[in-house]
C-alpha positions as CSV (number, residue, x, y, z in Angstrom):
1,X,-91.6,-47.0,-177.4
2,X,-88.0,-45.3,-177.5
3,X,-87.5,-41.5,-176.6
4,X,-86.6,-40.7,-180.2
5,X,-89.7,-42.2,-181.5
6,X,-91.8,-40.3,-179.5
7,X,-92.9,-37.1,-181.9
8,X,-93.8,-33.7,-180.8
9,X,-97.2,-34.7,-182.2
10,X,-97.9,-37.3,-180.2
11,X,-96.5,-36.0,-177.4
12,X,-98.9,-32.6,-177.7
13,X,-101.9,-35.1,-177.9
14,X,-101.0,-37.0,-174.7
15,X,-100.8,-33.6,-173.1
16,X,-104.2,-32.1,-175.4
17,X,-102.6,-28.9,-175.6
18,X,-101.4,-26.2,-178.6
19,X,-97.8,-26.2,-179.4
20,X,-98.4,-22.8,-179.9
21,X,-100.0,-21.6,-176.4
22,X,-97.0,-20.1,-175.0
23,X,-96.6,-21.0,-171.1
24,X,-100.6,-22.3,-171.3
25,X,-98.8,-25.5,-169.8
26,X,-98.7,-26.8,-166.7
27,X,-100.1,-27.4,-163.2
28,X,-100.1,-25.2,-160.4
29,X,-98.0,-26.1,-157.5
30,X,-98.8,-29.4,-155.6
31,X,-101.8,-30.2,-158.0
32,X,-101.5,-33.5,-160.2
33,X,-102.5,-34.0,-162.9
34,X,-103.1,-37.0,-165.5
35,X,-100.2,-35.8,-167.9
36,X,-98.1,-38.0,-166.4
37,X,-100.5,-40.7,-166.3
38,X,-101.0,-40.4,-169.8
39,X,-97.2,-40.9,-170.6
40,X,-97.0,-43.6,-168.7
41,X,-99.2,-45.7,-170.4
42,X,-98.2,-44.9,-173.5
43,X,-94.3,-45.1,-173.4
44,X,-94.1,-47.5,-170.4
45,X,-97.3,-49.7,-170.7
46,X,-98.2,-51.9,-168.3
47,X,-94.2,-52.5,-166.8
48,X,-94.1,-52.0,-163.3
49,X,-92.4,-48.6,-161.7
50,X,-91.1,-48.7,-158.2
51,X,-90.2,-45.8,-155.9
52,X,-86.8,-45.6,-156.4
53,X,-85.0,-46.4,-152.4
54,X,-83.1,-43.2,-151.2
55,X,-79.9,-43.2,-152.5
56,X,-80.1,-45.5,-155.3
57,X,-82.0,-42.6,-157.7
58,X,-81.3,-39.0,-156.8
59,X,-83.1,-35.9,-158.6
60,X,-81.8,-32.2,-157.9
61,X,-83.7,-29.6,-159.2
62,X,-83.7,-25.9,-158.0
63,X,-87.4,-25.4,-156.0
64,X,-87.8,-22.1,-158.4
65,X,-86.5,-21.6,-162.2
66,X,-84.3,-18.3,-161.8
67,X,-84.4,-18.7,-165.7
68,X,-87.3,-21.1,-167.4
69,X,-85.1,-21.2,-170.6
70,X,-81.9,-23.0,-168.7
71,X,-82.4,-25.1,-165.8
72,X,-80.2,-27.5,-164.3
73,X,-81.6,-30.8,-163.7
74,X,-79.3,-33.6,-162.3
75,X,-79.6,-37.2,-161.2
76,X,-77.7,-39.9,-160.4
77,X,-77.9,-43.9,-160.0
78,X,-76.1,-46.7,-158.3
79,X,-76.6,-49.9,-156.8
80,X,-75.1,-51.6,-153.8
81,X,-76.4,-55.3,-154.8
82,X,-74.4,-56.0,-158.0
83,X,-77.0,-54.6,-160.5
84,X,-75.7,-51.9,-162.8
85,X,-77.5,-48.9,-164.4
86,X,-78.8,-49.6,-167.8
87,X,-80.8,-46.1,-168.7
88,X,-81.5,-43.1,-167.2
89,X,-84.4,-40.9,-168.6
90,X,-85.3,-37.0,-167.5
91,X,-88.5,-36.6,-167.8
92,X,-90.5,-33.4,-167.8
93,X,-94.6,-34.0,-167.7
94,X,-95.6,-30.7,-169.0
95,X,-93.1,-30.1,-171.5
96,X,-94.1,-30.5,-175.4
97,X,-91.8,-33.1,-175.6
98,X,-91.8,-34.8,-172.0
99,X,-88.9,-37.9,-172.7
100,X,-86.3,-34.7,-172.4
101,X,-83.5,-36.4,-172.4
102,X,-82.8,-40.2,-172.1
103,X,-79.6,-42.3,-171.7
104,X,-78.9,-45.3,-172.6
105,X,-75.6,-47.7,-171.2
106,X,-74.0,-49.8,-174.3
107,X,-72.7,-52.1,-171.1
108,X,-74.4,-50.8,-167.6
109,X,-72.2,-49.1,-165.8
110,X,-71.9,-49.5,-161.8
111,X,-72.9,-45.8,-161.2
112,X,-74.0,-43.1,-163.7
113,X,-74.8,-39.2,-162.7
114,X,-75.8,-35.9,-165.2
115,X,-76.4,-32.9,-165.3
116,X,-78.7,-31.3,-168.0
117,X,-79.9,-27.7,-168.8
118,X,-83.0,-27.8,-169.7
119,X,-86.3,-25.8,-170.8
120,X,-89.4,-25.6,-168.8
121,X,-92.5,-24.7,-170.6
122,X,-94.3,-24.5,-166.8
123,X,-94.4,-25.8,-163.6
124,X,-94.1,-29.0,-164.0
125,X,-92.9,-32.4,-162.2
126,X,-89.6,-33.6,-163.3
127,X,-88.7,-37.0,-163.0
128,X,-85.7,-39.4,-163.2
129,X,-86.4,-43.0,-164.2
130,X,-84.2,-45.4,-164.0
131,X,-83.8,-49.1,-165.5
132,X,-81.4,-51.7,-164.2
133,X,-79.5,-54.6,-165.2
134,X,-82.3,-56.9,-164.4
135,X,-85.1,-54.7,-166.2
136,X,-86.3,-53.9,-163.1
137,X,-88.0,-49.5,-163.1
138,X,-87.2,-47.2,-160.5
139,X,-88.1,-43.6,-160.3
140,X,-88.4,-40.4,-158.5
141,X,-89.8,-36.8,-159.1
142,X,-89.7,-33.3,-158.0
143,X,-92.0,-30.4,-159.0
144,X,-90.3,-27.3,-160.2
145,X,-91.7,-23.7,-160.3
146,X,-91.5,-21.6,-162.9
147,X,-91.8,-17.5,-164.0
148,X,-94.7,-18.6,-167.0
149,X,-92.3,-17.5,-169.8
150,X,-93.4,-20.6,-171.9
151,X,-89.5,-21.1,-172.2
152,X,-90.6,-23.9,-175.8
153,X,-92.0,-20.6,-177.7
154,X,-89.6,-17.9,-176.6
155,X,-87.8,-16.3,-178.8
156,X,-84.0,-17.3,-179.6
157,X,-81.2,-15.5,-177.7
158,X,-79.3,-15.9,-180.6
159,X,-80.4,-14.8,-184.4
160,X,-80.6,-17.8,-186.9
161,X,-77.9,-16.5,-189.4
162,X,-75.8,-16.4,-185.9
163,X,-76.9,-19.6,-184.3
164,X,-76.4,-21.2,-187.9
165,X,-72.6,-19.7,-188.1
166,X,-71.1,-21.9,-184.8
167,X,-73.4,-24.4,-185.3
168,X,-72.1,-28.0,-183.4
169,X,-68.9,-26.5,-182.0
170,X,-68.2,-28.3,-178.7
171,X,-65.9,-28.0,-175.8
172,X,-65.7,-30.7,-173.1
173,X,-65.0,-29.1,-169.9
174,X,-63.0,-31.0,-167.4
175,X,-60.2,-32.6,-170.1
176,X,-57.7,-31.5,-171.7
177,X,-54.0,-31.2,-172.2
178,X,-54.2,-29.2,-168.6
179,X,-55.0,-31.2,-165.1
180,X,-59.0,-30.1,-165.1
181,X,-59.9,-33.5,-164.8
182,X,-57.5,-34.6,-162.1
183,X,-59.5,-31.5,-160.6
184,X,-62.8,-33.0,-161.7
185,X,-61.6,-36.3,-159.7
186,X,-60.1,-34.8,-156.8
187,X,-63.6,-33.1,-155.8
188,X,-64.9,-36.4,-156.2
189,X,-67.9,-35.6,-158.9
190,X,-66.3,-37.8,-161.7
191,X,-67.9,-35.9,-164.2
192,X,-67.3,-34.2,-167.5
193,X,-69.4,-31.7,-169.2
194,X,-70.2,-30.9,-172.9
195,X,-70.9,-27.5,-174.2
196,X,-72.7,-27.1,-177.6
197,X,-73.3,-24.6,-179.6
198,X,-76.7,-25.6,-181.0
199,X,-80.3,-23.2,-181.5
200,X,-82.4,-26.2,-180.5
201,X,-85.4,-24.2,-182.3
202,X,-88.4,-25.8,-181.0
203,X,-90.8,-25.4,-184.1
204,X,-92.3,-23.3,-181.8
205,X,-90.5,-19.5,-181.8
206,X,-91.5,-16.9,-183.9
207,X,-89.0,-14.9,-185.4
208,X,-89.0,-11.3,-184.4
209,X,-88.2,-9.4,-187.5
210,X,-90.4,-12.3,-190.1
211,X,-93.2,-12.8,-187.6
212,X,-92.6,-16.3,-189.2
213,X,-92.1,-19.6,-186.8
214,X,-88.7,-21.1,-186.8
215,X,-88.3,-24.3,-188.0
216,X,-87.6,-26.7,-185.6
217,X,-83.7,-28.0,-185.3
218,X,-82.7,-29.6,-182.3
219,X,-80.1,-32.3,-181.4
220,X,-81.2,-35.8,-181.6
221,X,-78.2,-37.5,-180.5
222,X,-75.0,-37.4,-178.7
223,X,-72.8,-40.8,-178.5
224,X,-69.6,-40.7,-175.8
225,X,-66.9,-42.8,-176.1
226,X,-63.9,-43.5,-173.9
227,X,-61.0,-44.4,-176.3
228,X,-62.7,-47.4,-178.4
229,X,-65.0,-48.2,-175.9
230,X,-68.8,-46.8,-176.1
231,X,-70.0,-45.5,-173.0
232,X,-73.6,-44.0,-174.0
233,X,-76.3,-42.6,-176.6
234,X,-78.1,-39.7,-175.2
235,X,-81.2,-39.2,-177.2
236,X,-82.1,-35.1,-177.0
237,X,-85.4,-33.3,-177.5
238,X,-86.6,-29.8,-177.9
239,X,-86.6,-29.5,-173.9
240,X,-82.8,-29.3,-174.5
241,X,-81.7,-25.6,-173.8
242,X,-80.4,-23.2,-176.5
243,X,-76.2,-24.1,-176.5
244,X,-76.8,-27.0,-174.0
245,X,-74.8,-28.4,-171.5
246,X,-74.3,-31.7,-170.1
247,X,-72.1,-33.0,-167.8
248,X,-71.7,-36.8,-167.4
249,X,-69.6,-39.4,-165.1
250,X,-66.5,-39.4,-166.7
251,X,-64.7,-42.8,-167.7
252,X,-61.6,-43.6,-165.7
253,X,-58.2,-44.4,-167.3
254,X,-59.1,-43.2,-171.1
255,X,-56.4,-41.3,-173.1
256,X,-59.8,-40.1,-175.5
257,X,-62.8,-39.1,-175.4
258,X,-64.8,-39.0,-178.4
259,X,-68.1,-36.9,-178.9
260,X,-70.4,-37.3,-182.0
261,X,-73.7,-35.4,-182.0
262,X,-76.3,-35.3,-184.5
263,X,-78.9,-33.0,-185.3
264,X,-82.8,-33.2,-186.8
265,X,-81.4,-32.2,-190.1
266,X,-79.4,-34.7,-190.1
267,X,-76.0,-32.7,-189.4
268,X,-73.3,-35.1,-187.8
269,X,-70.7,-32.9,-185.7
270,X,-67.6,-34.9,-184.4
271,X,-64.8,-33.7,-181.9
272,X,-62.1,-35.6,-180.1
273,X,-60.9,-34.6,-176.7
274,X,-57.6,-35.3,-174.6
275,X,-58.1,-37.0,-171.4
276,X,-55.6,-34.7,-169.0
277,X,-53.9,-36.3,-166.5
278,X,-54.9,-39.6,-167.8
């Protein structure tokens, strides 16, 4: 099973919880639990998952949320034997919507490295999975702690009308028609990073001033390419932040890059960027 076909229902059943219990998930520090136990079986079956060797999967997440509603989470993959990176998934167990954010190579790519803001509903283990060339699984995890705002249900920082109004703007940081990339390069992270302005309303916020829920909008897709050449589909989900940001290695030698998002309703935002210093 894909990322994207994965629905908020089904995902809520594997975890037997209400999408509506506000920061009611989640373990406490150190404990397991079977959540992710559960989503293994059903998204993975019975393929094998190795422990991924230090320094061919790496996971940085902060040890506390300062802010449950936006937390960086970054990993990164490479392999010193010839195989390339096919996919690299986030996971988060105790999220509504655990497959958070998943990549997927249209050729592999010797390395690949992101950064994503993310929600947290809880505590939770977060995990990076990766799948080579060869089809082979490797992962690794770390457990985040969190304040128990139920970041999922809280409310909006921006109104609807608002959110509605800049809906799918996006800036690429790190290109241009100035030398930010060469900076980018010269620091040696190789990475880009999209800005969008996007609600990603969970289905589970309550308005403030209706004391209705929200319906939920949230970005489905975003597709990269390097001048003609297509260098990913990132499939999103509600653990997206409100106006995400992700930063991605950046291709080398492109005059372009081209950014196409789409949305849950079906909204198709395009935007093509200047490669500076390229």
């Amino acid at each position: 099973m894909r990322a994207k076909t994965l629905s908020i229902a089904v995902a809520l059943a594997l975890l037997g919880t209400s999408a509506f219990a506000a920061g009611s998930i989640g373990p406490s520090a150190g404990m397991e639990t079977d959540s992710w136990a559960d989503l293994r079986d059903e998204v993975y079956g019975e393929r094998a998952i190795e422990d991924a060797p230090a320094g061919v999967v790496t996971l940085d997440v902060p040890y506390r949320a300062t802010d449950d509603r936006r937390v960086p989470v970054s990993a990164s993959a490479q392999f010193d034997d010839g195989r390339m990176v096919k996919s690299l998934t986030l996971i988060i167990d105790e999220n509504p919507v655990p497959i958070s954010a998943a990549f997927d190579m249209v050729a592999p790519r010797e390395a690949f490295s992101t950064t994503v803001a993310m929600r947290l509903n809880g505590p939770s283990n977060v995990r990076a999975l990766v799948e080579a060339s060869d089809g082979t699984l490797y992962m690794t995890s770390a457990f985040i702690k969190t304040s128990g705002l139920g970041a999922c249900a809280a409310p909006p920082i921006t109104g609807v009308e608002e959110a509605l109004a800049s809906l799918g703007e996006m800036d690429l940081r790190g290109v241009g028609s100035g030398s930010a990339l060469d900076r980018v390069k010269a620091a040696g992270s190789g990475e880009a990073t999209l800005d969008i302005l996007h609600p990603q309303h969970s289905g589970m916020q309550m308005d403030q001033i209706s004391l209705l829920y929200i319906p939920a909008r949230y970005i489905e897709t975003v597709e990269a390419w390097g001048d003609d050449e297509k260098l990913f589909t990132m499939t999103g989900s509600i653990s997206l932040s409100e106006d995400p940001s992700i930063a991605f290695s950046s291709p080398d030698g492109a005059n372009e890059m081209r950014i196409r998002m789409t949305d849950t309703d079906e909204a198709v935002f395009e935007k093509r960027f200047p490669m500076g210093g390229a």
